[in-house]
N, C-alpha and C positions, 0 to 999 in steps of 0.2 A: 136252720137246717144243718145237720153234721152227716158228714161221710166215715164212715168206719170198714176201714179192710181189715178183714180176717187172715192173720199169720201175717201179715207183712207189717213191721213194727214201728220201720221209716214213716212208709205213708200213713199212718195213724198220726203218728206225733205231726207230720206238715200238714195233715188235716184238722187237727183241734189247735196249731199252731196261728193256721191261716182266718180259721175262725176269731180265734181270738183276737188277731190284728184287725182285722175288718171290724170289729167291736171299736175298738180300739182307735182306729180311723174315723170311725163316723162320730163318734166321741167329741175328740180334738179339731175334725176338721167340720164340724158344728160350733165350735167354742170360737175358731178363728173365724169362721165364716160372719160370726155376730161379732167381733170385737172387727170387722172389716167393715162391715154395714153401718155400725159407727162410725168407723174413722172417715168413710164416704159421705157420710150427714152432714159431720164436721166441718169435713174440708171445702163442700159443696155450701155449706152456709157462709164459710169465711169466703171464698170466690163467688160469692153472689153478689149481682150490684145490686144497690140498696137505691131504694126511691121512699117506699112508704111500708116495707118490711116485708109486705104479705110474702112476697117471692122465697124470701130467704126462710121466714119461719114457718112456711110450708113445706119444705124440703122435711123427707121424713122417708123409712125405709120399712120393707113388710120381706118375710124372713118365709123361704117354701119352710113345708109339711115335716119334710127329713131334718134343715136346718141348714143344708148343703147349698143354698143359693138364697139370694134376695133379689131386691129389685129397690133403688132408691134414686128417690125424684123430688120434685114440687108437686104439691095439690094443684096449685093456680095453673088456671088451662091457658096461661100465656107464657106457660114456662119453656116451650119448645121454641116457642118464637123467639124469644129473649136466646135461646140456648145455640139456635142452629139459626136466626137471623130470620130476616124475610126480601123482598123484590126494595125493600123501602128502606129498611133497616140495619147497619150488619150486627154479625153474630158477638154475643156477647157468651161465650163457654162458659160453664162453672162447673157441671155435675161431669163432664167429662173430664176435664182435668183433676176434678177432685179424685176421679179412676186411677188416673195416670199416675199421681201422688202418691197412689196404695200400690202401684204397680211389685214395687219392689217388695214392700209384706206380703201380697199374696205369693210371690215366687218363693221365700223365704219360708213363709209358713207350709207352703207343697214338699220343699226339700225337708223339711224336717219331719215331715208326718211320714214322706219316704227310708228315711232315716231312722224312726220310729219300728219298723216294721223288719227293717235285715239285719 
């Protein structure tokens, strides 16, 4: 969708400006969003404890519709228990810290798509 005002020459131009960047945006912060979803497979595979694999090689990551979010985890339905513990057992983290890991590229990759755009 574009906005176009009639005699006024500014907001024409920061109208197909704005457009463009939002292209632009969704773009790059689709491109970082997947090269993040990786690096959280990764790092969640390497801090996985390892007994007979299933846990670790079931970590895997599913990417929304836009590209602008994911979600990644373990298949194995005892990955929560292993992850957040239970009354019996403590918690052994991996998918969270492998978050915490990327913390800093995703802040990195936000200032620059900001950056990108003024």
């Amino acid at each position: 969708m574009s906005v176009w005002f009639e005699g006024v020459d500014q907001l024409n131009t920061l109208s197909a400006d704005l457009t463009h960047a939002g292209l632009i945006i969704a773009h790059k912060g689709a491109k970082a969003t997947r090269k993040l979803g990786q690096d959280v497979v990764h790092d969640g595979q390497v801090f996985c404890p390892v007994d007979t694999g299933n846990l670790r090689n079931g970590i895997g990551v599913d990417y929304d519709g836009d590209g602008l979010g994911f979600e990644a985890g373990p298949t194995a339905n005892y990955g929560p228990y292993v992850e957040f513990g239970t009354s019996k057992m403590a918690p052994h983290a991996f998918m969270g810290p492998a978050l915490d890991h990327n913390t800093p590229a995703v802040v990195a990759a936000v200032e620059e798509l900001g950056g990108s755009i003024l």
